[in-house]
VOFILO-389189 format. One record per residue: residue in one letter; x, y, z of N, C-alpha, C, O in turn. Coordinates in steps of 0.02 Angstrom, whole numbers, plus 50000, padded with zeros to 5 digits. Atoms other than C-alpha are relative to their C-alpha. Layout:
! residues N
AXYZXYZXYZXYZ
...
! end
This chain:
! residues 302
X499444997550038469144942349797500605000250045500535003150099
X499454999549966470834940649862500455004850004500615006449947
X499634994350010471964954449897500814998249992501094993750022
X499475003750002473644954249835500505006150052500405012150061
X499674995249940475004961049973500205005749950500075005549890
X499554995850037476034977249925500504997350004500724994350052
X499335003350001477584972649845500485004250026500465010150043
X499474995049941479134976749929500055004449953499935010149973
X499754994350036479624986249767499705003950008500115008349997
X500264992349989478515000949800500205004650049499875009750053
X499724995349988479555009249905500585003349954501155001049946
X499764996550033480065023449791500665004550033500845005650091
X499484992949964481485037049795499605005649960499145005249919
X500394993050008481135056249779499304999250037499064995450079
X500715001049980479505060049797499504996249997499384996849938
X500445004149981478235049049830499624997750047499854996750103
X500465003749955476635041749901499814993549973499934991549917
X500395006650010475685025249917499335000150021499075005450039
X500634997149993474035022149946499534990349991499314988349937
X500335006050004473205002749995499655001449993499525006950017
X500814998750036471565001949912499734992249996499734989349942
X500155006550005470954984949953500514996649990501054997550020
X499525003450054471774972049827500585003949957501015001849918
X499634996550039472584985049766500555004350022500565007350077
X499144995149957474364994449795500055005349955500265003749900
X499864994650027474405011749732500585004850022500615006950080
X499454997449959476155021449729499935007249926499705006949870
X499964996050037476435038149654500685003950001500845007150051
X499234995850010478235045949595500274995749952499954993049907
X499885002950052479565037949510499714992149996499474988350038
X500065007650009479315021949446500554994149977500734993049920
X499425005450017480635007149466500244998949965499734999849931
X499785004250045481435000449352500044991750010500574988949995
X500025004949966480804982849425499484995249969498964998449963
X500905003350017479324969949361499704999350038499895000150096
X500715000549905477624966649477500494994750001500864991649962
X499835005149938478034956549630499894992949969499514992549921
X500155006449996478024938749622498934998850011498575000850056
X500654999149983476134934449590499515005849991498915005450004
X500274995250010475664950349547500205005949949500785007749938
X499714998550072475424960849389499865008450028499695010250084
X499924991849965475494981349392499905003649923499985001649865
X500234995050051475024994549285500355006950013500345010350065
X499674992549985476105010749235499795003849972499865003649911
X500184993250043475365026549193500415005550020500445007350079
X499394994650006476685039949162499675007149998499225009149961
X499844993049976476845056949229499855005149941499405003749902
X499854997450031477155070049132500564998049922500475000149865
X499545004050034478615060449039499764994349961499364990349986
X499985006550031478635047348899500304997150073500584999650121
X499715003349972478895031648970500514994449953500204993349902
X499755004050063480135019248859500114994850046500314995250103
X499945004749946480045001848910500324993649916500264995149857
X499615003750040480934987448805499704991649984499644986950022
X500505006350022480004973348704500724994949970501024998249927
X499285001850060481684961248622500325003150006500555004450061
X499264996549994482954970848572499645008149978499985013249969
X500184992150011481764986748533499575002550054499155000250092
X500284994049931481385001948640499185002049954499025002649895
X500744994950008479525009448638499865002250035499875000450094
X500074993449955479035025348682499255002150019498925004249972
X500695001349952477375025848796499895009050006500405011350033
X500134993949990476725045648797499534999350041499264993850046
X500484997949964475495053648923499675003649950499965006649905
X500465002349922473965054748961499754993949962499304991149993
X500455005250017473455040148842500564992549997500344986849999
X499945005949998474765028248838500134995750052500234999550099
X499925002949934475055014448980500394994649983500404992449926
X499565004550002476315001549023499564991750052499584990950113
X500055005049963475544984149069500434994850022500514990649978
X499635007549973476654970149173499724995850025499504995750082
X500175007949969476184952949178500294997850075500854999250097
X499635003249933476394944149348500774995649977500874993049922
X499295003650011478254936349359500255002349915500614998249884
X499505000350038478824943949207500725004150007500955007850051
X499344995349978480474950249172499955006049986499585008449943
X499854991950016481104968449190499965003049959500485002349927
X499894998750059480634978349051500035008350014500025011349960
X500074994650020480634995449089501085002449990501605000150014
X499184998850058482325004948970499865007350034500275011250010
X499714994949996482105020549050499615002350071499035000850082
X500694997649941481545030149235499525004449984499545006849928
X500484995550031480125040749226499564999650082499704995750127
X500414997949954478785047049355499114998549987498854999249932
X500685003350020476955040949364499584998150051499675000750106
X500405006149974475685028949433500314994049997500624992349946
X499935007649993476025011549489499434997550022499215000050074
X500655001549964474395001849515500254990050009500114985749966
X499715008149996475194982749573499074996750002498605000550014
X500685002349988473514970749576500164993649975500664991149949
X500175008350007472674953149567499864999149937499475003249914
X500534997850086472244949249374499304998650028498875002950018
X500565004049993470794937549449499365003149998498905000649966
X500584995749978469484951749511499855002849919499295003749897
X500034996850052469994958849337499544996849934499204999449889
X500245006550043469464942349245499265001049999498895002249950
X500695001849987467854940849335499395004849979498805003749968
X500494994750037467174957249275499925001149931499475004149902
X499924999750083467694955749098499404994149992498934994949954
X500625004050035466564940049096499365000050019498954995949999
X500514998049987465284948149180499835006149947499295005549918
X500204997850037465264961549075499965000149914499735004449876
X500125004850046465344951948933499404996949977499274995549918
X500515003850009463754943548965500304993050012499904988350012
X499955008449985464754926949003500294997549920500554992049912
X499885001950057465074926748816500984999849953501204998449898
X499295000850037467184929148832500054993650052499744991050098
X499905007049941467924915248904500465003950034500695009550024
X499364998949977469154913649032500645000049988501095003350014
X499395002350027470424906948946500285005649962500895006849964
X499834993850042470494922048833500285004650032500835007250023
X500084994949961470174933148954501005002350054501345006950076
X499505001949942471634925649058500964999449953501534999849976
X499304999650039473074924548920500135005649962500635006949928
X499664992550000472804942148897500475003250043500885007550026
X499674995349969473454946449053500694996650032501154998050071
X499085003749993474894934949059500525001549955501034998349947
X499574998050067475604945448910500215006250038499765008050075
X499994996649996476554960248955499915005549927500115003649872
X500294995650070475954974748819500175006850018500075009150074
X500174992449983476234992448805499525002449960499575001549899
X500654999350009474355000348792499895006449959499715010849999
X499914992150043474355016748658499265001349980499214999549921
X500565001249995472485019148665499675006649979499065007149986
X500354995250021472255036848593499454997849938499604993349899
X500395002750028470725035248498499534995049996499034993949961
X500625008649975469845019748551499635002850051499675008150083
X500574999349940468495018348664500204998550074499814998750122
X499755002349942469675012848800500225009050032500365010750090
X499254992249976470595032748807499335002550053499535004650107
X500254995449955468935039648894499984995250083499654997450130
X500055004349939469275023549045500745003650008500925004150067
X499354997549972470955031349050499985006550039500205007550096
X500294992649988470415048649069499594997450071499904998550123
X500164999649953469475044549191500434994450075500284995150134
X499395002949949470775033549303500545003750016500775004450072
X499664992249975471855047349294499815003850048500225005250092
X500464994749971470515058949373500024997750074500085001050126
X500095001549954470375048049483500324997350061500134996750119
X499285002049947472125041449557500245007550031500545008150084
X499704992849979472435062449558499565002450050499815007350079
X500504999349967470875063749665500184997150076500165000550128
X499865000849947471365053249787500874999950031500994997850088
X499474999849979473285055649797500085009750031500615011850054
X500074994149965472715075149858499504999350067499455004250104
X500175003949944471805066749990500315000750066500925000250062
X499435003449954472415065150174499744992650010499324989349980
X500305008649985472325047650262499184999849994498924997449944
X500364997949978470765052250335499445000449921499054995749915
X500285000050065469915056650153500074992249964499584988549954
X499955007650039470675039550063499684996150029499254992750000
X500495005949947469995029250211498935000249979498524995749987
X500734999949994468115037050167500034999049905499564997249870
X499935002650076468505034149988499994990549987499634987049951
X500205006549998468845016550022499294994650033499034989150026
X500765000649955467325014750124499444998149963499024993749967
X500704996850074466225022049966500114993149946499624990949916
X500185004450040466865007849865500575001449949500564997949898
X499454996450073468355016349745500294993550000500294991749941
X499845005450023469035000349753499574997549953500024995049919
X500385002650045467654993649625500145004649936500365002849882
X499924994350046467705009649535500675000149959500785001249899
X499095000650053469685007649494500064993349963500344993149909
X500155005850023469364990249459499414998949933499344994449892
X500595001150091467934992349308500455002549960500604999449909
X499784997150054469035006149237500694995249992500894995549933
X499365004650020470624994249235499384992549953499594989649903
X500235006550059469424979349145499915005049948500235004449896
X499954995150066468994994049034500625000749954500624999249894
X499294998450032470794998548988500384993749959500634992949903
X499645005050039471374981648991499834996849946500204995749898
X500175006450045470194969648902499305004249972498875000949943
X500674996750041468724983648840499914995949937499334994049928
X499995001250050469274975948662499744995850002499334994749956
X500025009749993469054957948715499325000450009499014997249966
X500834998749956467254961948803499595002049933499194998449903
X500725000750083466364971248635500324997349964500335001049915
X499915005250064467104958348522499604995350022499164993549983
X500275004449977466464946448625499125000950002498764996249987
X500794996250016464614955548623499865001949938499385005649926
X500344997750062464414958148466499994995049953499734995349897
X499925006450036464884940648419499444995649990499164994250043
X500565000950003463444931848335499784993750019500174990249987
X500075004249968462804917648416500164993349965499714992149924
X500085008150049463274899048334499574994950003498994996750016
X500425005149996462514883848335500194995950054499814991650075
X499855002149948463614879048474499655005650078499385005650134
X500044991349938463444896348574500535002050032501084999250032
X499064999049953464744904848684499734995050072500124991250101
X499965004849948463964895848822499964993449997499994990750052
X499425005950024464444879748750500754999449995501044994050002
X499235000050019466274885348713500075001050063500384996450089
X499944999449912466214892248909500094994750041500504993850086
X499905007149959465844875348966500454995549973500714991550012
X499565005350025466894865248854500625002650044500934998550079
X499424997749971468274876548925500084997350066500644995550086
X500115000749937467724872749091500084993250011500364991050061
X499715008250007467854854349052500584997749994500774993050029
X499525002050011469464854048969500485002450098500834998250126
X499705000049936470114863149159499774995050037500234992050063
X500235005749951469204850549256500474993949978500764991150024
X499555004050035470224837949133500665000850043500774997250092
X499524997649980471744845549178500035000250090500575001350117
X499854999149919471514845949377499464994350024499014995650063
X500115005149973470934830449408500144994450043499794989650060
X499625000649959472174826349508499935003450059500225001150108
X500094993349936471704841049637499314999650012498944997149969
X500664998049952470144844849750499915004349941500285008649916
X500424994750024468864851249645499385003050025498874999650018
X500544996749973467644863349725499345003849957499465006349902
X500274995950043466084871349666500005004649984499635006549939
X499664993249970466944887449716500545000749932500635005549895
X499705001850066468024881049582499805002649935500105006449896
X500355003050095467004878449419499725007450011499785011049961
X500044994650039466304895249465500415008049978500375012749939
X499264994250029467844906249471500214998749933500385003049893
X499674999850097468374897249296499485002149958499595005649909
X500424996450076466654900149201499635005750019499285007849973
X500224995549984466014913649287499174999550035498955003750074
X500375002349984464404904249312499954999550068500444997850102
X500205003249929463314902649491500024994949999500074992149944
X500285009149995463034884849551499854998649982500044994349943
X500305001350029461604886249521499674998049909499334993749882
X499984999450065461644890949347500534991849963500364988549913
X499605003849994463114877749354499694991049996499814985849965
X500305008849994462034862749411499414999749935499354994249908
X500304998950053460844867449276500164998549930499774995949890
X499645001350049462074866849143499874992749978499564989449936
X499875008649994462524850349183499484993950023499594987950030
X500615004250001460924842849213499595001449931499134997849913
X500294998150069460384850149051500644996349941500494996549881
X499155003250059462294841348946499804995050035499354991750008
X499855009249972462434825049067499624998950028499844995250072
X500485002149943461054822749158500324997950079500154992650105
X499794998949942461994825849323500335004750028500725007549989
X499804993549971462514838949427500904999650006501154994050012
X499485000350007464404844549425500544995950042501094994550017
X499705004249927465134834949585499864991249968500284986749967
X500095006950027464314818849507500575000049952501104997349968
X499655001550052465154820949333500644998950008500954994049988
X499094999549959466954825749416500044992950017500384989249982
X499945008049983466704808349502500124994949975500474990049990
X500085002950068466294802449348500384998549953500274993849914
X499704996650039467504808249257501054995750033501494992950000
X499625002549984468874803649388500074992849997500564990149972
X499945006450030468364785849388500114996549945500424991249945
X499835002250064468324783749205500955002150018500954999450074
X499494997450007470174789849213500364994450031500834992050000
X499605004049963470694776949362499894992249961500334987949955
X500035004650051469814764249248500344997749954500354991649943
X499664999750048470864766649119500814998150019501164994349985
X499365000049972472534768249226500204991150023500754988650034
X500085007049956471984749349292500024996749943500424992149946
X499715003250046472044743249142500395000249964500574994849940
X499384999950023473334748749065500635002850061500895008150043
X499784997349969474424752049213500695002049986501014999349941
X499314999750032476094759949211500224997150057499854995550104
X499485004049975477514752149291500055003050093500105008950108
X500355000349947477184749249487499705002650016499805004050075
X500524998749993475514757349470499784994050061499924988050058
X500265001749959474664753149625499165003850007498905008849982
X500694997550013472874753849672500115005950054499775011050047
X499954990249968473324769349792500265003249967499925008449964
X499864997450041474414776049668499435003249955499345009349947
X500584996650047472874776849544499685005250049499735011350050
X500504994749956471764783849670500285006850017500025012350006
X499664990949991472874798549722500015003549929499775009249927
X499824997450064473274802249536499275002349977499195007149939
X500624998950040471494802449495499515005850060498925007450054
X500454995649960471084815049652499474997150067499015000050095
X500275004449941470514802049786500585000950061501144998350059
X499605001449960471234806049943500034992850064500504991050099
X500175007349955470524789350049499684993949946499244991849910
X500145008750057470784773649973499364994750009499204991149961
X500445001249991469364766850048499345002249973498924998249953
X500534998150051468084778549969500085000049923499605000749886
X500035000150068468774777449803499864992449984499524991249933
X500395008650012468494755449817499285001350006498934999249960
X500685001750000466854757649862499605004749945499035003249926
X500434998650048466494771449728500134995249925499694995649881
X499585001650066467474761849578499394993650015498924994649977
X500415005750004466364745249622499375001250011498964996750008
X500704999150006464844754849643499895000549925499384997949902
X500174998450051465044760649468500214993349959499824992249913
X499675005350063466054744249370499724994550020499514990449980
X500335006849980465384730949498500804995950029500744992150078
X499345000849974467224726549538500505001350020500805005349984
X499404995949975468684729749644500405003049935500395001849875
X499464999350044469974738149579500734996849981501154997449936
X499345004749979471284726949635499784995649944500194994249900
X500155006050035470374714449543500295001749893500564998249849
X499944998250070470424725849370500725000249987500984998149935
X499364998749996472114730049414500504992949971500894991649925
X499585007250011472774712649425499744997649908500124994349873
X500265002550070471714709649244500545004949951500905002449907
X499754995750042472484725549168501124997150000501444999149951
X499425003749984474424716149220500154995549966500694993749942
X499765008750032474074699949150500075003749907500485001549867
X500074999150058473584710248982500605002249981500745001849922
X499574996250023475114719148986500664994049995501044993649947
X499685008050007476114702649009499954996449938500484995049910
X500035003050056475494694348865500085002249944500044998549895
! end
């Protein structure tokens, strides 16, 4: 899991503390009038005070102890008024990976992930999310009476995990039992998981793909991973990618665009040595590429 820095904006005025927690930047007093950092999204839970933060051209008014202010990474400024609170800045990613763990594997990422690129304000009295609030409360007030000395054996114990379930709780609880209670198809969710996982592989085919990769997007082990795909294509995921890229440079060679070159293809298609991509393209077609290349030219000529 990667940690994301503290943003400069958390140095507050008045009163206030902060409080690194892993991946996580915890500040307590007022709260900016600023959006998360570059790269990084943040969560406001308000003080004593409404908080009013500005969607368009209309104001909404955020109450304590149940409602919360979420900001997407890089969006713009929305808060319409100051107020005093929690700031919790963070990674979505760690956030992702537990939603589709506790999911069962059955939300995707994609879902999971264009939730938290939305900024929302969260009004959660009554749902099953208010008792994850309640208890994140308890628990940011727990350790902001703390000295160093205390937070340090807090981080030790693991409260980083602990703030991290109850934020997938808060954020995406909804997304998670919809997703569990959803009845299985004839495809399954772990068919729609992998298709997803295909269409990204689509999409970054151009870039180093790792197995480190495929399982940050479906949530899937390797193992489970090479399984998949020996159970769909009869080959393990590193083959198909290969697979997958060549069909692609195939295609580029014959219809090439305008001074398409055979290194050109190869970079475009995620080959960084031109040499290994000739010898895979004629292991699989039986012929250079130069050779297809020059065929795919004459076609476009005539």
């Amino acid at each position: 899991m990667s940690s994301a820095a503290a943003p400069a904006d958390l140095t507050l005025t008045g009163t206030s503390s902060s409080w690194q927690l892993g991946g996580l930047s915890l500040s307590h007093g007022w709260l900016p009038r600023t959006n998360a950092a570059a790269g990084c999204a943040a969560l406001l839970i308000p003080g004593a005070q409404p908080l009013t933060w500005r969607q368009g051209n209309v104001d909404q008014i955020l109450r304590p102890p149940d409602d919360l202010l979420y900001l997407a990474a890089d969006d713009l400024p929305l808060l319409a008024s100051a107020a005093q609170g929690w700031r919790l800045s963070l990674d979505p990613e760690p956030i992702i990976q537990l939603a589709l763990q506790s999911s069962g594997h059955r939300l995707s990422r994609g879902r999971c992930r264009r939730r938290l690129q939305s900024s929302r304000g969260l009004q959660l009295r009554g749902s099953p999310e208010q008792g994850a609030v309640a208890a994140l409360r308890q628990v940011l007030q727990l350790g902001q009476t703390l000295p160093t000395a205390g937070q340090n054996a807090l981080t030790a114990a693991g409260l980083e995990g602990v703030i991290l379930q109850l934020l997938c709780q808060v954020l995406c609880g909804d997304l998670i039992e919809a997703a569990r209670q959803q009845r299985p198809t004839a495809r399954g969710s772990k068919a729609q998981i992998i298709d997803d996982l295909l269409h990204w592989i689509a999409n970054h085919l151009h870039q180093p793909i790792q197995l480190e990769d495929l399982v940050r997007e479906s949530g899937y082990s390797q193992r489970s991973l090479r399984n998949i795909f020996h159970e769909r294509f009869q080959c393990g995921p590193v083959q198909w990618i290969r697979q997958q890229r060549l069909e692609r440079a195939r295609q580029q060679l014959l219809s090439p665009p305008g001074g398409a070159t055979v290194s050109s293809v190869a970079t475009d298609c995620g080959y960084d040595h031109l040499s290994q991509f000739s010898r895979d393209f004629r292991c699989a077609y039986g012929l250079r590429p130069s050779e297809l290349l020059r065929e795919g030219r004459r076609n476009a000529a005539s």
